[in-house]
Each structure stands twice: as C-alpha cells, then as structure tokens.
N, C-alpha and C positions, 0 to 999 in steps of 0.2 A: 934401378930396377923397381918396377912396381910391386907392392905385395900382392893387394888382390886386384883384379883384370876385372874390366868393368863388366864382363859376363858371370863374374862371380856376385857382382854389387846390385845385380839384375835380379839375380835372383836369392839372392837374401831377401832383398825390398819385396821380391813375388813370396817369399813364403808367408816373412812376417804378414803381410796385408794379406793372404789367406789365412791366417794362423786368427788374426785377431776379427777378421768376418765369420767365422768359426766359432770362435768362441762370444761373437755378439748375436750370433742364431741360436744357441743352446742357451742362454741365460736372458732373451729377452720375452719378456711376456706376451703373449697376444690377445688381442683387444678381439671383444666378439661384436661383432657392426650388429648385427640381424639378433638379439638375446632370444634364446627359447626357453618357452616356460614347460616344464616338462608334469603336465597331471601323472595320477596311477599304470592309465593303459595308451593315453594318447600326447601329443605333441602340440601343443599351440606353437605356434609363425606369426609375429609382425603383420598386418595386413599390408599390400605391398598394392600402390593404386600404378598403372601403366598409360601412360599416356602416350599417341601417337604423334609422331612430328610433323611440326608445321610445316606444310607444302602452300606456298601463296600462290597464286596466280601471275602475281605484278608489284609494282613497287609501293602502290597505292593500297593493297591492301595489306602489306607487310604493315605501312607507315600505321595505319588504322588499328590493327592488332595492336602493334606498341605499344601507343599511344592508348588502346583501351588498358592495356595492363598497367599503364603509369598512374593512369587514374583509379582505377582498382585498386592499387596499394595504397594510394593517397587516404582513399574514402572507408578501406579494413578496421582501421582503428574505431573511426566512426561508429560504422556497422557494429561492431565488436560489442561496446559501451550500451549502443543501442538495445543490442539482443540480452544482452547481458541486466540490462535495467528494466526492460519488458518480464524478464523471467523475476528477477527481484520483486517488483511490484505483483504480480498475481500471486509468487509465495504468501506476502503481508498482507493483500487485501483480502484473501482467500476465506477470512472467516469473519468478513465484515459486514457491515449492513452497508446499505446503497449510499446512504449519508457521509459515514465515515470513510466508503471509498472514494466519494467525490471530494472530500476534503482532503485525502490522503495524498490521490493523485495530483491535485491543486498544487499544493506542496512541492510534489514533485517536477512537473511543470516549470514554474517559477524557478526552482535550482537547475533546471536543464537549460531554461532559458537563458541564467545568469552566466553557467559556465560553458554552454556552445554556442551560443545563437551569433556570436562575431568570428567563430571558427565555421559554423558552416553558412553562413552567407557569404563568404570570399569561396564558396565551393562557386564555381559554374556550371550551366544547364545541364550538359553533360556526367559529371559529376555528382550531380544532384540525382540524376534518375538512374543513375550507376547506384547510387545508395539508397534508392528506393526497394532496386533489382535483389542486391544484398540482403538487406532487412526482408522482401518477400523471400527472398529463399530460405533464408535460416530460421525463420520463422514458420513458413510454411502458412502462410497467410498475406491477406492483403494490407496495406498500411493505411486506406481506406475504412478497414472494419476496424481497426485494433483503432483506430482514431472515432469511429462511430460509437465504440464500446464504452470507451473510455472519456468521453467528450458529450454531448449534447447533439445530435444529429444532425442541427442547422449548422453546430462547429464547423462539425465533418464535411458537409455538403461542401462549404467555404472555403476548407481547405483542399479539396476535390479540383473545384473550380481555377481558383490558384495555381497551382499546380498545373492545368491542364492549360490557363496562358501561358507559361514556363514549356509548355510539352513535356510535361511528368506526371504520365498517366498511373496516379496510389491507389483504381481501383484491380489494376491491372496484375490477376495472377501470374505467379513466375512460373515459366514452361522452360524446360531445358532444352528441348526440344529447338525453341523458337530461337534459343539466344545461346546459341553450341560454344561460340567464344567465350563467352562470356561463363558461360560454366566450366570449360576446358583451363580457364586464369582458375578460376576460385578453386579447381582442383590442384593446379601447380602451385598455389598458396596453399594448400592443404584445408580446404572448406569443403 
C-alpha cells in the first residue's frame, strides 16, 4: 500500500514552490531602472531620447544602413579622442599668446601624429568622411576652420584639397537634416 498518492506529492511540490516564490517576492529588493531625483516642489526624470523604427524600402538599403552603423562604431572612439583633444587644447591655449599657441599646438600635432596617423590611415574613404561628419557635429563646426585656426591657412587650404581628391568634403557643415541616418545611428549610440 502506498502512503502518499501521487495527488498528494502534487501538491505538496505545488505548495512548497508557491510557498518559497512568496517568500522570494517579500524579501527581494527592487532595482529602480529610471532613478528620480526628487527637488523641493518638483520631480526630475532621466531624459528618455525615442526613436522611430526602421522601415527600409529594399534589401539594398537595409545592407547601407548597416553597414553605415558598422562604420560609425568603428570611427566613435576616434571621434571621441578627437572632440575630447580639441576641448583640451582651447582650455590650455586659452590665455596664450599666438607664439606659444603655435608651439603648443605643434606639440600636439606631432603626438597625434605618433599615436594615430597608422590607426587612421587603415580608415577607408567612407569611414574617413563618417569621422569628419562626427567631429562636425560634436563640435558644431567645420574641421576645415578648426584646421585654418589652428594651422597656417595655405596648411588648411591643402588639407581641403586632399580631402576633396578622397571625396571628403572638411569644409562641409553638418546638417541633420541632410544626413537623417546618419544622425538617427549617433542617437542610438547615445551622441
């Protein structure tokens, strides 16, 4: 004779496994996703950016999106460095005379040169005017003037020229407008 019947063994296992989900909801802590920061009389919220979804036309322009996004990530860090070294330098040169910021800059130059100029020459065309796009937007300028400023004007011209055999137009301001994709990425990267 059996003791207990396996209608009995059912629902033991059903209590305990409710018994111990029970007591894992009253004693576990909850993580708040979204922190609010609470002033006197009002509530600050996270800013929360929405993006609409991709709707392609075809397969060709899926492949194009992508593939503009692969490069985009590639060339962020880049960007990054970049924006990040342009703000650097205007802090320091800030209360310099014209001499010692062409010295300064010089310097800087030559260390840029040493530590990227073999990581961004393996960039491609593409790639290359993907991080021109970047640097104008986060900057909010052309990479044409911030090289006229900081260079000698026949520099700048040269590297203009350069640039536009390559099809990498630096005197070309960033419009969001013009390059929807291309803003819509640097927003799902959080730029």
């Amino acid at each position: 004779m059996l003791l207990f019947s396996t209608s009995y063994i059912y629902y033991v296992k059903k209590f305990f496994f409710i018994s111990f989900f029970l007591l894992g909801i009253t004693t576990a802590k909850a993580q708040q996703l979204f922190p609010i920061y609470q002033d006197t009389n009002r509530i600050r919220l996270n800013e929360v950016v929405i993006i609409d979804e991709n709707k392609f036309g075809n397969d060709t322009l899926r492949y194009r999106y992508n593939q503009m996004r692969h490069y985009v990530k590639m060339i962020l860090p880049y960007a990054d460095k970049a924006v990040k070294m342009f703000h650097e330098i205007e802090l320091e040169t800030a209360n310099m005379s014209p001499r010692q910021k062409r010295r300064f800059v010089k310097g800087r130059q030559h260390e840029i040169k040493v530590n990227f100029e073999d990581r961004l020459r393996s960039l491609n065309r593409t790639q290359g005017s993907y991080l021109v796009k970047a640097i104008n937007r986060n900057l909010g300028t052309s990479v044409f003037s911030i090289l006229k400023r900081y260079n000698k004007p026949l520099k700048a011209y040269y590297y203009r020229s350069l640039g536009g055999i390559y099809g990498i137009d630096l005197d070309e301001e960033y419009d969001p407008e013009k390059n929807k994709n291309f803003e819509r990425i640097m927003k799902r990267f959080g730029y």
